[in-house]
Structures are given as C-alpha cells and as structure tokens.
C-alpha beads as a LAMMPS data file, in Angstrom:
LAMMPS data file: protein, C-alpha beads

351 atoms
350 bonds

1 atom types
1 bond types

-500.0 500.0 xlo xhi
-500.0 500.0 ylo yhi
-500.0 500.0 zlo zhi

Masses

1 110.0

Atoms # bond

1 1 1 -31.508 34.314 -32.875
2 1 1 -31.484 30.732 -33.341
3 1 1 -28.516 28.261 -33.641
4 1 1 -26.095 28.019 -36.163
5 1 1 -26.130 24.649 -37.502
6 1 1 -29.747 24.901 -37.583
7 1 1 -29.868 27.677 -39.621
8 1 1 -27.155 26.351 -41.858
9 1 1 -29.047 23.022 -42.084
10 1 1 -32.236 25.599 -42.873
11 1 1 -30.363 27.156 -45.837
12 1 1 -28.872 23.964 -47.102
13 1 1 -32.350 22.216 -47.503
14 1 1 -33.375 24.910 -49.199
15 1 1 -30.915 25.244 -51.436
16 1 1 -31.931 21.472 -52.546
17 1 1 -35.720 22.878 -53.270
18 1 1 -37.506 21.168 -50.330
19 1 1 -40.480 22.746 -49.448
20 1 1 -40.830 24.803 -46.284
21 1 1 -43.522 21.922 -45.074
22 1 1 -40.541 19.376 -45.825
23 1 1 -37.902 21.073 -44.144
24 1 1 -40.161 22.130 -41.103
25 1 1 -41.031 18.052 -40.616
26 1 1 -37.006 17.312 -41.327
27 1 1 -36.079 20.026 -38.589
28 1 1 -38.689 19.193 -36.026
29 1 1 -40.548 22.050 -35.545
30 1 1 -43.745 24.559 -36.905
31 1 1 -43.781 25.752 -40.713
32 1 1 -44.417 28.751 -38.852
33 1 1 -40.908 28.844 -37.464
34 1 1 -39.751 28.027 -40.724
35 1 1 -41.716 31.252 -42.009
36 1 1 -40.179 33.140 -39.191
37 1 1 -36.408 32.458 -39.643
38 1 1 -36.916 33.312 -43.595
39 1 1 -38.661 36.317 -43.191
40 1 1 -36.594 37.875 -39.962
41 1 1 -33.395 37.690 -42.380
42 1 1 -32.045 35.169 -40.272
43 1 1 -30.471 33.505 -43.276
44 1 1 -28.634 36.482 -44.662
45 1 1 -26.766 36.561 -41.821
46 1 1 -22.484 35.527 -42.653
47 1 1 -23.100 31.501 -41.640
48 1 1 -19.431 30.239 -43.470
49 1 1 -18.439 30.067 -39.758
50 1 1 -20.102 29.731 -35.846
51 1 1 -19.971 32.448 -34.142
52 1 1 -17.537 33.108 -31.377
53 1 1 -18.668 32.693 -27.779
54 1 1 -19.656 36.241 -26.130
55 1 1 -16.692 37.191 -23.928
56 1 1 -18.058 37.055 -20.508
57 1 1 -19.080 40.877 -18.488
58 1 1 -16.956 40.681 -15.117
59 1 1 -19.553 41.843 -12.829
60 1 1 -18.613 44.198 -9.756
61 1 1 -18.949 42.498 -5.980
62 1 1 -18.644 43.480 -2.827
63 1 1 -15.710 41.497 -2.473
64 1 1 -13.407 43.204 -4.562
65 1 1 -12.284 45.960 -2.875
66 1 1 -11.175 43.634 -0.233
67 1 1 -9.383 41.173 -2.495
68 1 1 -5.989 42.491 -1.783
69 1 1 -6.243 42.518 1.782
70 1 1 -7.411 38.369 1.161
71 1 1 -4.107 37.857 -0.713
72 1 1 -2.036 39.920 1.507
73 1 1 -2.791 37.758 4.036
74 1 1 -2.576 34.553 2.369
75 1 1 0.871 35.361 0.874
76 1 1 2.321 35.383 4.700
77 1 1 -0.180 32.815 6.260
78 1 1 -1.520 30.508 3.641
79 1 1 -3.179 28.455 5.915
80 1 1 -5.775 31.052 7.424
81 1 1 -8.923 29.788 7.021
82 1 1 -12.068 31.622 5.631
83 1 1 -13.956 32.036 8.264
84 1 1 -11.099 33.437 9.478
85 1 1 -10.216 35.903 6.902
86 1 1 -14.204 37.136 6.913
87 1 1 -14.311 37.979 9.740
88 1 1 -10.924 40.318 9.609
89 1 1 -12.737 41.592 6.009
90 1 1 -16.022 42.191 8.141
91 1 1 -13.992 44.266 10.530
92 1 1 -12.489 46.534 7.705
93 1 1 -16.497 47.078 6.325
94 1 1 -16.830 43.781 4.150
95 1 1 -21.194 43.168 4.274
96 1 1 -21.207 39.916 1.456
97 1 1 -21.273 36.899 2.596
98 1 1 -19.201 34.287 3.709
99 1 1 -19.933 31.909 0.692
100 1 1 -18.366 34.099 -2.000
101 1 1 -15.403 34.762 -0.055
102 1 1 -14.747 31.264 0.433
103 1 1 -15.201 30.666 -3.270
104 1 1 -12.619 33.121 -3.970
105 1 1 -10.478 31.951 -1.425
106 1 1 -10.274 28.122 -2.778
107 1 1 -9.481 29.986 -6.090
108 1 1 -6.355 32.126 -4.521
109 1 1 -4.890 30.344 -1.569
110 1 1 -1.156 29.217 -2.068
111 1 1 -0.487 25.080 -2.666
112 1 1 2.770 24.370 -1.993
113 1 1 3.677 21.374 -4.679
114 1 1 4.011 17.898 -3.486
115 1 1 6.667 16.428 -2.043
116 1 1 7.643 14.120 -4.676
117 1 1 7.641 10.204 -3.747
118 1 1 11.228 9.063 -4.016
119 1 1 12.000 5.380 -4.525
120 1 1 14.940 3.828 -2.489
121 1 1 15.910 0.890 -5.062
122 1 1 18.802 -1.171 -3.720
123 1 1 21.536 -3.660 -4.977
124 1 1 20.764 -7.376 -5.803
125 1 1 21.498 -9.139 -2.097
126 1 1 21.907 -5.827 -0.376
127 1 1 18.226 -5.768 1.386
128 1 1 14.888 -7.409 2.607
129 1 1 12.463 -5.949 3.983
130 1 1 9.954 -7.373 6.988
131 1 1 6.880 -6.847 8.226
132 1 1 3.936 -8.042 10.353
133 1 1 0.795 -8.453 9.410
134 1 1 -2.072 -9.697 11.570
135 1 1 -5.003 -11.359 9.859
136 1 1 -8.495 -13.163 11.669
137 1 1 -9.201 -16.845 10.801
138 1 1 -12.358 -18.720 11.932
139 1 1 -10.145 -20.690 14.274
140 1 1 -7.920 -17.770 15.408
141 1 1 -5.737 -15.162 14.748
142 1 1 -2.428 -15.774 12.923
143 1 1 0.288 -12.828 12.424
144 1 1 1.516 -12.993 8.534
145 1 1 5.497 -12.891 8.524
146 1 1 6.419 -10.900 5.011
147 1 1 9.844 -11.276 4.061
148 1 1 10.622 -8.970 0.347
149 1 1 13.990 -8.671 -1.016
150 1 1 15.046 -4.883 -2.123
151 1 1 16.233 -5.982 -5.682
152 1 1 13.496 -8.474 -7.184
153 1 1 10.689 -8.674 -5.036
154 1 1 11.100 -12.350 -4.374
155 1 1 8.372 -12.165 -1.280
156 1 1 8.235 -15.014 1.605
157 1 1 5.318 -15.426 3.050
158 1 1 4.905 -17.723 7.119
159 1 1 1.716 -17.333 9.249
160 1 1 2.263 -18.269 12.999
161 1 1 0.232 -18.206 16.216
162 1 1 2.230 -15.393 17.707
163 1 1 4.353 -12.612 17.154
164 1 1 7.270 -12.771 19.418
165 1 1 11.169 -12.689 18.574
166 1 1 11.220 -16.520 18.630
167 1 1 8.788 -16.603 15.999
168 1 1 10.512 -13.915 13.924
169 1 1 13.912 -14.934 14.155
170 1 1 12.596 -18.898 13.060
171 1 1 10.454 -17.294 10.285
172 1 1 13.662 -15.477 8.966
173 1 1 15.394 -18.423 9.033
174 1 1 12.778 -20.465 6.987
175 1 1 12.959 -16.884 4.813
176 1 1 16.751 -17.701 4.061
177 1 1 16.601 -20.873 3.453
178 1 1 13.971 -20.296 1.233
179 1 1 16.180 -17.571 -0.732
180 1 1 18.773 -19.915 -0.271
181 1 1 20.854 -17.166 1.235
182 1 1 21.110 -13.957 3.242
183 1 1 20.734 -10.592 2.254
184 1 1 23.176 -8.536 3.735
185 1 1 20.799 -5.769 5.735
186 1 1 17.053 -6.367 6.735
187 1 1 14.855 -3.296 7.354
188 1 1 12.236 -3.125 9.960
189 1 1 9.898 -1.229 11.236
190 1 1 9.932 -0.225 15.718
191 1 1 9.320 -3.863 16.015
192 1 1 10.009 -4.135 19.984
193 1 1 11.412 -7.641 19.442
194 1 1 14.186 -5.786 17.467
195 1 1 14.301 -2.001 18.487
196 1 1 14.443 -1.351 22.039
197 1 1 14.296 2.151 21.830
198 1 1 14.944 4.914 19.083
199 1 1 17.019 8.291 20.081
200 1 1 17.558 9.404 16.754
201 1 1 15.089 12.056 16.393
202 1 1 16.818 13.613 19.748
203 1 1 20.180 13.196 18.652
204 1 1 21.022 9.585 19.721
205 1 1 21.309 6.329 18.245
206 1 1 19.116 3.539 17.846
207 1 1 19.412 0.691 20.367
208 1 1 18.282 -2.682 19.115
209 1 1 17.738 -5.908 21.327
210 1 1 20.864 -7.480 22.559
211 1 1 19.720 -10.893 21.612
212 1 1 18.515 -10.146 17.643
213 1 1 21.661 -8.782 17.500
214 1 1 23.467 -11.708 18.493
215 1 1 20.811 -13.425 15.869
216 1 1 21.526 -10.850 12.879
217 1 1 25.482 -11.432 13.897
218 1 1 25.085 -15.550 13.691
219 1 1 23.084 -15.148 10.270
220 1 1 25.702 -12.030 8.842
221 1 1 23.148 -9.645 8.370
222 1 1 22.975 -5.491 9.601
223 1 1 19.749 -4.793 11.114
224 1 1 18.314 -1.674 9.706
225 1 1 15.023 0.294 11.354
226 1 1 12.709 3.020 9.781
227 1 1 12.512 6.279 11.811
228 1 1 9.416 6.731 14.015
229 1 1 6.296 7.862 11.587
230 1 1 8.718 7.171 8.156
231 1 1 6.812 3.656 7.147
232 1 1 6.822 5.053 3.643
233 1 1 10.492 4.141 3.568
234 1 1 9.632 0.311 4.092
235 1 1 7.090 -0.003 0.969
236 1 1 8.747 -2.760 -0.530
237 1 1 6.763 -4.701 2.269
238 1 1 4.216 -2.579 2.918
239 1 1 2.655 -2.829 -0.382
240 1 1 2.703 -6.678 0.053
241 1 1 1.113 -6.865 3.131
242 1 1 -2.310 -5.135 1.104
243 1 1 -1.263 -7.622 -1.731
244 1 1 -1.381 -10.512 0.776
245 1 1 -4.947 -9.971 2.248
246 1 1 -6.601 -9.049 -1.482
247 1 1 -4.912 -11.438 -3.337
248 1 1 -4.676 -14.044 -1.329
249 1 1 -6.613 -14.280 1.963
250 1 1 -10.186 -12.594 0.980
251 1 1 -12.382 -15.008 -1.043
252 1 1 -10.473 -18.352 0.187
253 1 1 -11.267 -20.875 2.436
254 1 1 -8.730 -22.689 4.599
255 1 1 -9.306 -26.019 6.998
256 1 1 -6.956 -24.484 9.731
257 1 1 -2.934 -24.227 10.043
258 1 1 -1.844 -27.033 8.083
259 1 1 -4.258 -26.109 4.846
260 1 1 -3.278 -22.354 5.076
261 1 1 0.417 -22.972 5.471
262 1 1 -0.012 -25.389 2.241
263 1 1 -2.205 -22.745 -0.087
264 1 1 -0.135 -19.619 0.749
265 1 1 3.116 -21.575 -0.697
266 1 1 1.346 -22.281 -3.751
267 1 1 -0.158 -18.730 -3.722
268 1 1 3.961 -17.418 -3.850
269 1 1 5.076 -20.242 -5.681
270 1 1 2.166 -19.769 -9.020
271 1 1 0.763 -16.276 -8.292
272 1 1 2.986 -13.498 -6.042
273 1 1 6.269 -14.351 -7.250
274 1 1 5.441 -15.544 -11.141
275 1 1 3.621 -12.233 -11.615
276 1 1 4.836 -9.033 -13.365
277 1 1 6.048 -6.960 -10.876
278 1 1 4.103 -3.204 -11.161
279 1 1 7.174 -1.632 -10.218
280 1 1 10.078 -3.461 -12.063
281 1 1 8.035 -4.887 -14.987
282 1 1 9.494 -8.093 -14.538
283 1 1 8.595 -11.631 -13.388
284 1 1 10.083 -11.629 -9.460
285 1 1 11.097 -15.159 -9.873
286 1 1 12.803 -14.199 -12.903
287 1 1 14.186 -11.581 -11.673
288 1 1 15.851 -13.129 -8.745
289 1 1 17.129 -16.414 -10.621
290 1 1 18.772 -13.711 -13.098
291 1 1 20.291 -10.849 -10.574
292 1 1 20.180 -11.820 -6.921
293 1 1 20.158 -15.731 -5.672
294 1 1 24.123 -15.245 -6.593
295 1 1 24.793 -12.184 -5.001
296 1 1 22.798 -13.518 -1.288
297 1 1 25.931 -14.446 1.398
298 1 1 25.823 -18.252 2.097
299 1 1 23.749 -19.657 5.197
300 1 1 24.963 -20.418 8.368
301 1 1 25.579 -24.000 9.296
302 1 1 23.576 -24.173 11.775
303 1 1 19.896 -22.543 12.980
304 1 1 20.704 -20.121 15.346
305 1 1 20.264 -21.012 19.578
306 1 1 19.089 -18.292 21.754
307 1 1 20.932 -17.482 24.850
308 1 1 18.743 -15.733 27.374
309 1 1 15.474 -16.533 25.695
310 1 1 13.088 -19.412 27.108
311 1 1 12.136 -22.316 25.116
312 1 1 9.599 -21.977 22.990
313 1 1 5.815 -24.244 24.423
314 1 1 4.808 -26.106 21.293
315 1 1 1.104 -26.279 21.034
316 1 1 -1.048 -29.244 21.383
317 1 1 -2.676 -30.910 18.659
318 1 1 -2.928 -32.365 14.996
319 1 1 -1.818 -28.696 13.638
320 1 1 1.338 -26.875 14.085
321 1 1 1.984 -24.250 12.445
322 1 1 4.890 -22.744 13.145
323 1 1 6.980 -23.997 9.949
324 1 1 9.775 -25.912 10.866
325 1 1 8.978 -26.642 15.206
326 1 1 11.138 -29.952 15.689
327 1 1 8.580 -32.223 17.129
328 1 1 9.815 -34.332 20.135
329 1 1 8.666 -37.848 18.941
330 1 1 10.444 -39.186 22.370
331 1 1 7.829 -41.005 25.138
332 1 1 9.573 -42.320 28.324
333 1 1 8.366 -45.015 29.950
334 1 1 8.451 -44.833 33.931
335 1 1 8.292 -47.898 36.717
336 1 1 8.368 -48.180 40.251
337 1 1 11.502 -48.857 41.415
338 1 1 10.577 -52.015 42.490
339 1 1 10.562 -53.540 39.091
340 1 1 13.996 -52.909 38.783
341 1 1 15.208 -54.885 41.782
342 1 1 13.087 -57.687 40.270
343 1 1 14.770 -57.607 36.767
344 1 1 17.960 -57.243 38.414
345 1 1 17.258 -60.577 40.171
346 1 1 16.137 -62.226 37.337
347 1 1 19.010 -61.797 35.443
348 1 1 21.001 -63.064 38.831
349 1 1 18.881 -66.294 38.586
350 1 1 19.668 -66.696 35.233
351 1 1 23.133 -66.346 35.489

Bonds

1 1 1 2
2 1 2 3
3 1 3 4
4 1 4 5
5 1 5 6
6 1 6 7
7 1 7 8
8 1 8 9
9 1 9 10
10 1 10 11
11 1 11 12
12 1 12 13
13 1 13 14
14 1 14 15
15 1 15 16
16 1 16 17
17 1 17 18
18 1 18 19
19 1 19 20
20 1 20 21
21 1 21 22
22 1 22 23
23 1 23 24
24 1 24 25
25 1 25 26
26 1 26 27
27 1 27 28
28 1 28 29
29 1 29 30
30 1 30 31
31 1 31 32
32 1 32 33
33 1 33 34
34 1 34 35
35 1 35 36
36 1 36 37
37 1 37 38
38 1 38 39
39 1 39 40
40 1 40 41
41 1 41 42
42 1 42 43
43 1 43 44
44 1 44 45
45 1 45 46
46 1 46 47
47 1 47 48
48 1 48 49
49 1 49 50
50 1 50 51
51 1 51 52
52 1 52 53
53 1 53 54
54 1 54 55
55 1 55 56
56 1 56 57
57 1 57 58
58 1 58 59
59 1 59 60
60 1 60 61
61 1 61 62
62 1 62 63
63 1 63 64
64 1 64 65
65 1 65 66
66 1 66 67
67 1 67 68
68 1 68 69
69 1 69 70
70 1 70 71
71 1 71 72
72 1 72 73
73 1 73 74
74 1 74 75
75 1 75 76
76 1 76 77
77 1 77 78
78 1 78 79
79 1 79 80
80 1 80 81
81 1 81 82
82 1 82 83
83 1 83 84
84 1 84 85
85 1 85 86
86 1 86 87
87 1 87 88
88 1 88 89
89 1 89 90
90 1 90 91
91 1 91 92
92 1 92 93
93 1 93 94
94 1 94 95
95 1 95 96
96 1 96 97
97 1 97 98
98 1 98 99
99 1 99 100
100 1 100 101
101 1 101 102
102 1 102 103
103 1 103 104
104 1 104 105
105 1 105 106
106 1 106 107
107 1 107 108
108 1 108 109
109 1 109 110
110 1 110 111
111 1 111 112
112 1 112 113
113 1 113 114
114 1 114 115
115 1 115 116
116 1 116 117
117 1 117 118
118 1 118 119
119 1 119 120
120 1 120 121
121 1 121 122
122 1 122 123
123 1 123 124
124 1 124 125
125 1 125 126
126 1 126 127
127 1 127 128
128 1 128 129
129 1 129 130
130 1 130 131
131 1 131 132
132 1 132 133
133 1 133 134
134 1 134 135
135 1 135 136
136 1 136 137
137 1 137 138
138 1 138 139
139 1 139 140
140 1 140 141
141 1 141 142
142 1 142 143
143 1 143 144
144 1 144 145
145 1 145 146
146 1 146 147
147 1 147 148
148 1 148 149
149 1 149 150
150 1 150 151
151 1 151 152
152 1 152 153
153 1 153 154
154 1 154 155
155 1 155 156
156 1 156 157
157 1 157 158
158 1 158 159
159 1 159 160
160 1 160 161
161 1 161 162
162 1 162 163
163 1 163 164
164 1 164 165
165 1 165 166
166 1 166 167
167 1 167 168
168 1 168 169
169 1 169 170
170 1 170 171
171 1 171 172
172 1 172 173
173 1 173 174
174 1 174 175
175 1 175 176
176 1 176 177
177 1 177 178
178 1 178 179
179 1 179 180
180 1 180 181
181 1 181 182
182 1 182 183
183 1 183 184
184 1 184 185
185 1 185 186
186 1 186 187
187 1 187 188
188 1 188 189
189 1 189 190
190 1 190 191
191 1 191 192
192 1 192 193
193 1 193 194
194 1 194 195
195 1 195 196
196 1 196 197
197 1 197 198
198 1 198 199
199 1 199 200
200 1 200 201
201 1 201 202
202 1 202 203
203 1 203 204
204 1 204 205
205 1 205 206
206 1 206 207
207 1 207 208
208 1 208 209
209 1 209 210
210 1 210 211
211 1 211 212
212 1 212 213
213 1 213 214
214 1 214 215
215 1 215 216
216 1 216 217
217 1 217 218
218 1 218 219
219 1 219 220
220 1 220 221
221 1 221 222
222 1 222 223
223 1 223 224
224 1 224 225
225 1 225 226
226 1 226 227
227 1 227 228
228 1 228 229
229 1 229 230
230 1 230 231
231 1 231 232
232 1 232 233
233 1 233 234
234 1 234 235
235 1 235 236
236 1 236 237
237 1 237 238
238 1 238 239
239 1 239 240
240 1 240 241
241 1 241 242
242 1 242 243
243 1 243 244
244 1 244 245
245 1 245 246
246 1 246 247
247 1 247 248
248 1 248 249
249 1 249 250
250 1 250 251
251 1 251 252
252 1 252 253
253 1 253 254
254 1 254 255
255 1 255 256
256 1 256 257
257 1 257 258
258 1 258 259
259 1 259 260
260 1 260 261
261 1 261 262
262 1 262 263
263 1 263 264
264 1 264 265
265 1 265 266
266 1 266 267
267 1 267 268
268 1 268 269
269 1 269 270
270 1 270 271
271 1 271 272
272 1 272 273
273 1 273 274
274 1 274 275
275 1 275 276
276 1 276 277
277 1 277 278
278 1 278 279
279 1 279 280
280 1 280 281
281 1 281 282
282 1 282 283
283 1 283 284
284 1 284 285
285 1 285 286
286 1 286 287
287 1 287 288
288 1 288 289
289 1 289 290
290 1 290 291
291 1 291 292
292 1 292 293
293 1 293 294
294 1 294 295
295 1 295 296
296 1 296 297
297 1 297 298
298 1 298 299
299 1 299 300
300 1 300 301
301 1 301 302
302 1 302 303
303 1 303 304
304 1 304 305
305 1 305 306
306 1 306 307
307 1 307 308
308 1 308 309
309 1 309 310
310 1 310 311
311 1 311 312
312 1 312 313
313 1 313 314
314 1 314 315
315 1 315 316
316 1 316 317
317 1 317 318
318 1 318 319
319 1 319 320
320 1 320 321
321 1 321 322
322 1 322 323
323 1 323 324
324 1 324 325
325 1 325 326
326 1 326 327
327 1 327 328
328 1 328 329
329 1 329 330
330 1 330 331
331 1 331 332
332 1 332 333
333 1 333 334
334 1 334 335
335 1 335 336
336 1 336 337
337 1 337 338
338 1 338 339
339 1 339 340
340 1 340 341
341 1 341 342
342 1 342 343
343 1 343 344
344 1 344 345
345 1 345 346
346 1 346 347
347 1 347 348
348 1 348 349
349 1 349 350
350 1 350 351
C-alpha cells in the first residue's frame, strides 16, 4: 500500500500519456515500482478521496484493573503523589511499573482552575502606590523611591543614599509636588518606617508609626498597607519597579548622583510617562492632564518638620543626592576673644 497522493499523482500522469520511464523520473523512484503499483491493482482502488486514519486498537495493561482505585483516590486527595499511589497499587497486586502509572496519573489527576487575577482600579486622585527598590551603582548603592498614581500611572521616580523614613517622607514630598497635589490614600507595602506591626491576620488592627502618621495627617493623606504575603495587591508599583531597572537602568551609564538624578527625569519626562500604558492603553501623561491633576487635594504650605526624629547628616561632597537637601551655605568666622577688646578700643579711640 503506498500513499494516496502518490498514487493519485501516478494515475493522473498517466492519464496525460507519459510513459512509465517519464513518470518513474517525475515521481522519484524505479520503473520497477512504477510496474509494481500498475500491476498489484493499486490504481483501481476508490482514490476520489484519502482514506480515513485507522482508529487506534486500545491495548490491555496491567494498569487497568487498578485504574479505579487511582481515581478513587485522587477524587478525595488530589494531591497524592505517584510514587505514592504505586506503591498502595503494588500492595493490592499491581507488577507494571512506576512509569506508566505516572503517565496515567498526569492524564487523570484533578486541577483545580486558577484563581483568576483581579484588578483593583481606583478613582482619579484616590491612590498612589510606593515602593522601594534597591539598585547597585559603581559608586554605591542607591534605593529607587517609586511613587504611581492608581488612576493614570503618572510614575515618580527619586534615588537616594538610604532608605529611612526621612528619606521617604522627603521623597513623597518631592512626589507631590511633582503631581502638583496629593492623592488622598498611599498604599505600601510592611515598610517598617510606616507599619510597626500588622495584627490583622490574628484579628487585630494594623499599627503604623506614630510619626508617618503625624506626616500622612500634615500632607491629608490615609496611609494604606498590603497584608503580609498579598504584594500582588500593590502591582501598580510593582510592575514599575521591573520597568525601572529594564528600561531604564540596564544598558546606561551614569557619572554618579548628580548625572543619574538628571537622566532618570528625562527617562519619566520622554519615555515612562509619554508611553502607552499596557494596561490603560493610554499615554500616562495624557491621562493624568485629562482625569486626575484636578481631582489631587492641594499641597500643604509648608514641608512637613519631624518631631521626635533627628536631623538628617548631609553628606560630604560635590554630589548630593537627596533631591531637595537645603544646603547650609552659612561659614562662621571665630576669634579669640582678645580681638574683640581691641576693636572695642578702637572704636573708643576713635570716638
């Protein structure tokens, strides 16, 4: 038996008077083959149509008169394993191997669907999210301070030396005055400089740091947290921080602080925040001009001045980066008292 469309191809060439030498050298192969399909009746066979495929002969295994015990058991534990279930098969008389029950067990076992993924979206001004991110330059490590608002996207981006409240709560400042207001909650994750502890998976309430709250009272925002192991719920931000180190820090080069502080606001400005968003299919920028820089509450008149915390050392030398430190600019000149008496009596003289 020999394929169909070669045997079709067979009749049709000789149905146009080729020679059996021809059609041999057009098919590929012997005149003797030729000679063979002709003369075995292979062409009288019905060729209007191929041939359906031969229905496949379920052959008997030793597995199958254990197969209901297998789904038994995986109907009321479908997470027992194979080796498992072989060796309570071997114990009822099962002799096949291990192999071909696991193959049928990858074929049966129970998958419970899914959990679908669902998307928080929130109101224009209603929510930013903020996040952390640390990332390794050649002249030290700097901790990315991501700042996304719920509604557009708008993203703020500040990398500082450290990552203590003093540098969040000034980040979140430059953040609003960027937005050129406040959204009315910010989500976190158990950032310690905000969330002192978490009793809500026993039953409590979650307890956040006496003086961010003071901060998030003088700015008029709630401070919202994600439950412990629930950072899916914060992906407005966490997809960013990826977005940050791909699109943005790998493949650059930066000349320290002052450089990196300069490229990353060109990065939002022309690339981050002029983009098509993959979620809302719109420009960010656009977005937020259009539906949420109105909605924001106003800024405070004034920066916000801790209570209890200590001021902040500013680091020596040409770069700073810690957007908007306040530099001092003040040098006091000091003489012995002695110089004093003498201008004093100079002036005396004078007089």
């Amino acid at each position: 038996m020999y394929g169909w469309d070669t045997l079709v191809l067979l009749k049709h060439l000789l149905a146009q008077g080729l020679s059996k030498a021809a059609i041999a050298e057009r098919l590929g192969v012997s005149r003797r083959i030729v000679y063979h399909w002709i003369t075995t009746g292979q062409l009288e066979r019905d060729l209007s149509a191929p041939p359906l495929p031969r229905a496949r002969v379920a052959t008997a295994t030793k597995l199958d008169a254990y197969k209901p015990i297998i789904d038994a058991r995986l109907d009321a534990y479908p997470e027992l394993s194979a080796v498992r279930l072989h060796a309570e098969c071997t114990a009822a008389g099962y002799t096949g191997s291990l192999t071909q029950l696991k193959g049928y067990v990858r074929q049966v076992r129970p998958r419970p669907e899914p959990a679908p993924i669902m998307r928080f979206e929130t109101a224009p001004g209603h929510q930013a999210q903020v996040d952390f991110a640390t990332v390794r330059f050649p002249w030290g490590t700097r901790y990315a301070l991501l700042v996304v608002l719920g509604s557009s996207r708008l993203l703020w981006v500040g990398f500082y030396p450290q990552q203590t409240m003093q540098v969040l709560m000034r980040g979140l400042e430059a953040a609003f005055t960027a937005f050129g207001g406040v959204p009315r909650e910010l989500l976190f994750d158990q950032l310690k400089a905000v969330v002192i502890a978490d009793e809500r998976p026993d039953g409590g309430r979650l307890l956040e740091n006496p003086e961010f709250l003071r901060f998030a009272a003088h700015w008029g925002f709630r401070i919202r947290a994600c439950r412990p192991y629930r950072a899916q719920t914060k992906g407005k931000v966490e997809r960013p921080v990826r977005y940050l180190r791909e699109s943005f820090v790998y493949g650059r080069e930066f000349l320290g602080d002052g450089d990196l502080d300069a490229q990353v606001q060109g990065w939002l400005t022309d690339v981050a925040n002029a983009r098509v968003h993959a979620t809302t299919r719109e420009v960010p920028q656009e977005r937020f001009e259009r539906d949420e820089r109105a909605t924001l509450q106003p800024l405070a008149l004034r920066p916000y001045r801790p209570l209890v915390l200590p001021a902040e050392r500013q680091r020596r030398g040409p770069e700073r980066s810690l957007r908007g430190a306040v530099p001092t600019g003040i040098t006091v000149e000091r003489r012995p008292l002695a110089a004093y008496t003498q201008l004093v009596e100079h002036r005396e003289g004078v007089a």
